[in-house]
Every structure is written in C-alpha cells, then in structure tokens.
N, C-alpha and C positions, 0 to 999 in steps of 0.2 A: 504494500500500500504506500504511496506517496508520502510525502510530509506534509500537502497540503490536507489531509486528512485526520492527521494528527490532533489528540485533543490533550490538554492538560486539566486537573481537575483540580482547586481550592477547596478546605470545607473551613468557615469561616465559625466557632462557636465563640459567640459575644454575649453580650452581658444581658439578653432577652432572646435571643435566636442562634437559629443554625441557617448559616447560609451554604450556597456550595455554588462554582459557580467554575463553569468550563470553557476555556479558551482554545485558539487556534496556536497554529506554531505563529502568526505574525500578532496574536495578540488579540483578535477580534473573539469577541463572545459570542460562543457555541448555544451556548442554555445556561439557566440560572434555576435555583430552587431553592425556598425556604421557607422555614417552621418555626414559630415560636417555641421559648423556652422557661421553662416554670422552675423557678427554686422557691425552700421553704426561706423564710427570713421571720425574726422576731427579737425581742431583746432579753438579755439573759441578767445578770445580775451586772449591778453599776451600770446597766443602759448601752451593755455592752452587743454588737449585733450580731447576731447568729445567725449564718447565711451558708446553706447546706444544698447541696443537691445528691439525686439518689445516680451512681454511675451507670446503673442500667437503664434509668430513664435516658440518662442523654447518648445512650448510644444507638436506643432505639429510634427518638428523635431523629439522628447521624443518619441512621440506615433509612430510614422515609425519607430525609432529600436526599439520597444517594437513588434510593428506590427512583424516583422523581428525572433525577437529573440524566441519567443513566439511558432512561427512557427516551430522553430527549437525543442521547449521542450513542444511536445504534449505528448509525452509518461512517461515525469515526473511530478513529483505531485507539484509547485511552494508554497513553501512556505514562503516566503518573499522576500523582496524588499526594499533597501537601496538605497538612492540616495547621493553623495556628488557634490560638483558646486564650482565655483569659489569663493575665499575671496573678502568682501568687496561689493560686486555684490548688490543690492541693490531696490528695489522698494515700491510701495504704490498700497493698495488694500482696494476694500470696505469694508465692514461690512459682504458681502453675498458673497463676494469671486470673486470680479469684478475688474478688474485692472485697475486701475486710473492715469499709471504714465508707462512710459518706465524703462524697468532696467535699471539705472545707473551702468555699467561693472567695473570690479577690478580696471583697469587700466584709469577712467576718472578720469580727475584734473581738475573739472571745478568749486568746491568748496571750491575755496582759502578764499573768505573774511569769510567762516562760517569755516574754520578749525581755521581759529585764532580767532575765538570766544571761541570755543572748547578750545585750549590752554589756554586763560586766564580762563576757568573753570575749566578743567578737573585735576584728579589727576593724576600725573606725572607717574604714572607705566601702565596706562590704553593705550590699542595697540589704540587708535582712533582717534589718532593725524595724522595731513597730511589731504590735499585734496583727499587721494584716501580711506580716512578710511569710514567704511560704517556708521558712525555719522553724518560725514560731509555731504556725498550725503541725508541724511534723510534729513538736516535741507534744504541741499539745498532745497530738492523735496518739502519741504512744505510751504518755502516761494514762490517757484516759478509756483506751479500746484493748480490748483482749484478744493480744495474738496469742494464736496458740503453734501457728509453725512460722517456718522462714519467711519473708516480708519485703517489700519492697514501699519504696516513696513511690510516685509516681505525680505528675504535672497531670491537668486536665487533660491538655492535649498528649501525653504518653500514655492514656488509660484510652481515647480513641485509637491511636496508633496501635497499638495493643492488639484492638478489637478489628482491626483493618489487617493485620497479621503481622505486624513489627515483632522483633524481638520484646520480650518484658523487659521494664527497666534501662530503656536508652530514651534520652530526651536533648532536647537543642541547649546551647548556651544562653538563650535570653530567656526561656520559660526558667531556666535554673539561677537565671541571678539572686530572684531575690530567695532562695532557698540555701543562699550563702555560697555558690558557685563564682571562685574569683579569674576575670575572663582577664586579665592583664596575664596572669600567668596558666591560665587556660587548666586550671584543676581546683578539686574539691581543699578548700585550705585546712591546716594541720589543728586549726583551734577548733575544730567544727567535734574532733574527735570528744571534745570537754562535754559535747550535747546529746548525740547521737553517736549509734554503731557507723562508721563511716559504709560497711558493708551493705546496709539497706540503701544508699545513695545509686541513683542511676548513673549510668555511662554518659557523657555529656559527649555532644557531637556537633560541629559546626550547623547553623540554618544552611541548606542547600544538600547534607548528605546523606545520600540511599543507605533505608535504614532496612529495607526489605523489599517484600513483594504481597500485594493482596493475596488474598488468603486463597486456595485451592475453591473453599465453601463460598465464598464472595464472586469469583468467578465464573464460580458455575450460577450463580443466584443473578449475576448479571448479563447472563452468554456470552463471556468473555472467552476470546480464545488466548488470549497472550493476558499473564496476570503484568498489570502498571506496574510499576517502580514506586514504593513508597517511601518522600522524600523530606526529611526534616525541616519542620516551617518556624515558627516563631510564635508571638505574642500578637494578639489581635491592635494592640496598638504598632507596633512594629511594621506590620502585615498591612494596613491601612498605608501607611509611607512610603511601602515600595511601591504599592498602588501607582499613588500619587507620578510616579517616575524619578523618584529619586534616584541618583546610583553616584554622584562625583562628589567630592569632595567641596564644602560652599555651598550645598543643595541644602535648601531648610523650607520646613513645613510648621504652619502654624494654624494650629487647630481654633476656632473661633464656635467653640461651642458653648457649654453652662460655664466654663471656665478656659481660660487662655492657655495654651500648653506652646510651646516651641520644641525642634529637634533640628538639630543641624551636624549634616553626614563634615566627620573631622579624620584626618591624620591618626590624631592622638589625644589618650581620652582623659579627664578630667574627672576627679573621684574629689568632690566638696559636699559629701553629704550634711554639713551642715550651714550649706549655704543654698542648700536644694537643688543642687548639681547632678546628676547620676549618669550613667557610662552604659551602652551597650556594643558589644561587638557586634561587626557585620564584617565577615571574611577579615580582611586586613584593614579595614576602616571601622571608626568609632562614629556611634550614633550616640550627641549628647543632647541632653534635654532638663525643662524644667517646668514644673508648671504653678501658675495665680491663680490664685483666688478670686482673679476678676473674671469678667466677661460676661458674654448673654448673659446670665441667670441675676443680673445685675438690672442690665438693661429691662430683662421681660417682668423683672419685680416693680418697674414703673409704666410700662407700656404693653398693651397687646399688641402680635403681629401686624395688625391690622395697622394700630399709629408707626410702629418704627416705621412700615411702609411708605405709608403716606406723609409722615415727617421728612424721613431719610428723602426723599425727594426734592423738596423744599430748600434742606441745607445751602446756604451758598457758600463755598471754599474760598478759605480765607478773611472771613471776620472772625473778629477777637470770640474766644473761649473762655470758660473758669478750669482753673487747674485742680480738676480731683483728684483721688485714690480710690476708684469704686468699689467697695468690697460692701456686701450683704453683713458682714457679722465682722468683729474683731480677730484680729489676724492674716498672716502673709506667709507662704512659701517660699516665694521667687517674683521679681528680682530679689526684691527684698524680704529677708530671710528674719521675719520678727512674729511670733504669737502672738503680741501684742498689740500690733500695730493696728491705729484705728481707722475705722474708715473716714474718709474726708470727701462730704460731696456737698457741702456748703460754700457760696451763698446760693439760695435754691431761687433761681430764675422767674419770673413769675408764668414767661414762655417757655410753654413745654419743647418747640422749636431750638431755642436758646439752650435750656438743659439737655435736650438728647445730643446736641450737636456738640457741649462740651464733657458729656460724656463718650460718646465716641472717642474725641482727639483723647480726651484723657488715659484709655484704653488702648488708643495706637500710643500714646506716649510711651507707657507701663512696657508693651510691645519693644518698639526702639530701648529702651534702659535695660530690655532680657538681653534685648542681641550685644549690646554694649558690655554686659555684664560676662555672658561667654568670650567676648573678646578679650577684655579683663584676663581673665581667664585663663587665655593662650589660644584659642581659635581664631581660625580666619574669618575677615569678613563674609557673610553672607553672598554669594552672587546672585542668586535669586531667592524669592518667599514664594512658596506653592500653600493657598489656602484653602483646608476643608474646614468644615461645620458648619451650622446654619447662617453663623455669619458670614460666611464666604458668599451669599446670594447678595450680600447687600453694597451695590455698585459705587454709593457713593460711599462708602465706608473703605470701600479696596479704594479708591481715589484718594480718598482722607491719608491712607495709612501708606498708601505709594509714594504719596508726599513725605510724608514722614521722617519714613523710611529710607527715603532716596535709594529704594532697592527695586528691580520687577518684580512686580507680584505675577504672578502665573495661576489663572485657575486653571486644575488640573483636568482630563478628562475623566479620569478613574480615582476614586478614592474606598472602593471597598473593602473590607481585608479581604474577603473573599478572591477578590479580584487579586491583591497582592500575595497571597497563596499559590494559584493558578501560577502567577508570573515564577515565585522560587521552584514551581513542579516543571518550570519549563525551561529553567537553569540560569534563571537571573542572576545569582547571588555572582555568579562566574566572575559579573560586573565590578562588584566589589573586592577582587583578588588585586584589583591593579590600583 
C-alpha cells in the first residue's frame, strides 16, 4: 500500500474526554472521534479534593472511540498509535497487568502529609513537590491500598498503553516528571529510594519511542492485518503544542484560556521551581513554561461572551489604559512568584469599554513580563507567539498583545492534543533531535 494511505492515530485523554483522532502521512485529518469522561470528585478532610477514576472505565471509554475511529479508517493502512493523558494522573498495577488501585486524577490533593515528606527529601528542582504531584499520590496509594503481590506505578497514559499491548511498566519522560523523574540526567534520582521501592518505578523512555505493537486481540477486533506501532506520546498539555506546530527553538505558545500559561521550545532548561519555572524534555530540546493566575476566568467574572464581543470591537488601539494585576483571588504563580500578592484592578472605570480594554493591555502586559522573565532566565527571545484558548478568537486582543509584544502572533491551525498525538505517531518528535 502506498504512503498516501497511511494513517497515524492520537488518543487524546483530557480532563472530561477521550479524543482520538487520525491523520495522513502529510498531516490532513482522516477521522476524529470522541467520548466524554466521568471521574468521581469530592472533598475529603481539610477540603482536600479527591478526584478518582475507575481504570476500566477509561479504557472502555479508549476502546469506543477507537471502536468509532477505526470505522472510519478501513480503507487506510494504521500504522501507529500514540497516546498522551493527563499530568500527574497516577495508579498501581500488578505484576500481570491487573489494576490494584483507582487512578489518583491530576487535580487530587489528598496527599498532603506525604508531599511534605517529599519536600524534606526531594531535590529542590524536581517538579514532584505538592499534593497533586504524581510522587505524592504513589506514596499515598501505597501506604493506603493493599498489595498483596509485585506492583507497579503506572501514569494514566501507561495503564492505556498497557491495554493497547505495550509492555507493563514503561512510560514517556514528561508523564514521569512530576513523579520525581529527573530529565537533565534522564533517570529515576537516588533520593526517591528514601520514599518508595525504586523497583515498582516504570522504564522511562523518550516521547517519540516504539514501545510495542497493538495487541494480536485488538487486531483482530479491528481487521487489522499488520498490528500499528505503538508509540510513546506525552502529557495532554505537551500534546496540544506540538499541535500547534511547534518544533524550533524560539517557538512559544501561549494559552489564553481561564488562566494564562506560556511555553517556549529552548536549548536549555531552566529548573526555578520557586519562581514557577518548570523544565520538560523534548528529544534534545527543553520545553519551558509557567503559568498566572490571570486571564479569561478574570475577564468572564465581569463580562458574558456576548459583551467581550461586542466590546472587544469597539476598542480603539492606542488610548491610555489603567495599569492592573487581574487576579480573581489573592495570589500569583508567574511572572511573579508571590501567594500573597493582591489583586489590583482599581480605579474601576465607570465605562465598561474603558475597563475591558484596560484589562486586556493589563493581561498582555503580565504576558510580555512572562517572556521577559524566561529571558531573565537564560532563554532566547521568542520568534514567534502561537495562541490557543478561547482567547485566541478574540482579534483585537491578538492586535493589542502583537503590539505589545512586538513579536508575530501566529494562530495556529491545529491545537488538539489529539491532533498533536497523531503528529508524534507519525514521527515528529524526529524534529526535535536537531
């Protein structure tokens, strides 16, 4: 069969759904399919959140848009499959590939007293600090679940790899960061032994490399005759930015959703966790990032879509602003790295015109002082800004912040993780060797 035939396949599991979504060899999308995704969530003691899901649910989920997509790409030849999943996401498995423990989800904090175990161990640059880091849900799950034979960690996305026919117990470097995986010197580090059996730790393995093959029973379930290549993907924020088309060095994306997030692909990586700094590898280049407290979820606390709309219109570029700090609640991540910090969105305008419009600039400001803050740092300037989130629809706001910025903004074409999944199953990451 040709290579024009060729399909590559994504499965994107994010924080409410399973996407999956299949490409060409040149990139065009074949078929799409997706399912929402149900976790239990509620608060445990001290208002702590407990956020679980059951591993057979989500694999069943996996297998209905796989069922789905599959349907769609009878007529091409599937040759691999990438999966990426949520950070931190976390579980325990047998020996034989038997799930022993509910996934502990990105967002539970119900391992307070073992994160600050972790703290008085861990080395200070290691992402696995906090009750949401996937260290701390490990130590939780094994003081609190009853094994009775050999055991393994496993990442959300190592528990579908799993079920797709990967080996047990191998998993990518960036779903392993924050489970105390140090990517400068590409291994599991020696203080970890203080916490855990270092022997239940998975095999860590660059995004980009074949970790198997679909399963013989998956094959036959989809009348496959050649089983794909199954091929180690990433974290669904990661997976999103290759989307985007990231691959050089100077390429940065910036998310403009409830909160402002920056990444920008570097040389060399930059470990300030206490300046809200954090490091991922990508082949031989570093993806750094950080993220505010600002952004939409700011804006939609004073406006419904409907007025940003029909405001954001209006705007005329280049009259005077008031200089805020728009945060909903006290405290700051990034740039500025204070708990404390209050918010300042005073004096309040009496035109809502006037206010939105200095809340914008104030928001590209915050913007430009991230990228300034990476440069600080040791980063190169930016060459371009690629923007997803729901702010990236809003035309005079990319205007506002291209000013700014004095950088091109680029909307992207693609920003799905799904999408950016498909691309590592089709040997992107390759891009990032050089």
């Amino acid at each position: 069969m040709t290579t024009d035939n060729n399909a590559y396949i994504g499965i994107d599991i994010g924080t409410s759904g399973c996407r999956a979504i299949a490409i060409s060899n040149q990139g065009d999308i074949i078929a799409q399919s997706q399912h929402p995704l149900k976790h239990s969530i509620s608060l445990g003691n001290s208002n702590e959140t407990l956020s679980e899901q059951n591993p057979h649910y989500l694999w069943s989920v996996v297998l209905t848009v796989l069922d789905e997509i599959m349907r769609s790409c009878t007529h091409a030849d599937v040759k691999a499959i990438s999966v990426d999943a949520t950070s931190g996401s976390v579980m325990l498995a047998s020996d034989i590939g038997e799930a022993i423990s509910p996934i502990l989800l990105y967002n539970d904090s119900r391992a307070v007293e073992q994160s600050k175990l972790i703290a008085s161990q861990a080395n200070e640059t290691t992402a696995a600090i906090g009750p949401t880091s996937g260290l701390a849900k490990l130590c939780y799950l094994e003081q609190y679940t009853t094994v009775k034979a050999p055991h393994y960690l496993l990442h959300q996305a190592d528990w579908v790899n799993l079920q797709l026919g990967a080996d047990i117990a191998i998993t990518d470097e960036n779903n392993a960061l924050k489970t105390g995986y140090d990517p400068l010197n590409r291994q599991w580090p020696d203080w970890l032994e203080e916490l855990t059996d270092p022997n239940i730790l998975p095999k860590v393995v660059s995004a980009g490399t074949n970790i198997g093959h679909l399963s013989d029973s998956l094959c036959q379930r989809f009348k496959l005759k050649t089983a794909p290549s199954l091929i180690a993907g990433t974290t669904d924020s990661i997976a999103a930015l290759i989307a985007t088309g990231c691959t050089k060095e100077g390429d940065a994306v910036t998310s403009l959703g409830s909160t402002l997030v920056i990444k920008l692909i570097s040389k060399q990586p930059i470990f300030l966790a206490k300046q809200g700094l954090y490091s991922h590898r990508l082949g031989n280049k570093w993806l750094i990032g950080g993220a505010s407290n600002t952004g939409g979820a700011v804006l939609k606390h004073y406006f419904t879509d409907r007025q940003l709309e029909q405001l954001s219109n209006k705007i005329k570029l280049g009259e005077s602003t008031y200089d805020y700090y728009p945060l909903l609640t006290v405290g700051e991540r990034f740039p500025i790295f204070d708990a404390k910090l209050q918010p300042k969105m005073t004096p309040r305008p009496s035109s809502d015109l006037k206010f939105l419009h200095s809340l914008l600039q104030s928001i590209a400001n915050i913007e430009l002082m991230a990228y300034q803050q990476l440069q600080d740092a040791g980063t190169s300037q930016p060459n371009s800004v690629r923007t997803v989130g729901g702010g990236a629809k809003n035309k005079v706001w990319r205007t506002l912040r291209e000013q700014t910025l004095n950088i091109p903004i680029i909307t992207p074409e693609h920003t799905e993780a799904a999408y950016g999944s498909a691309l590592i199953a089709n040997g992107v990451m390759d891009k990032f060797l050089t």
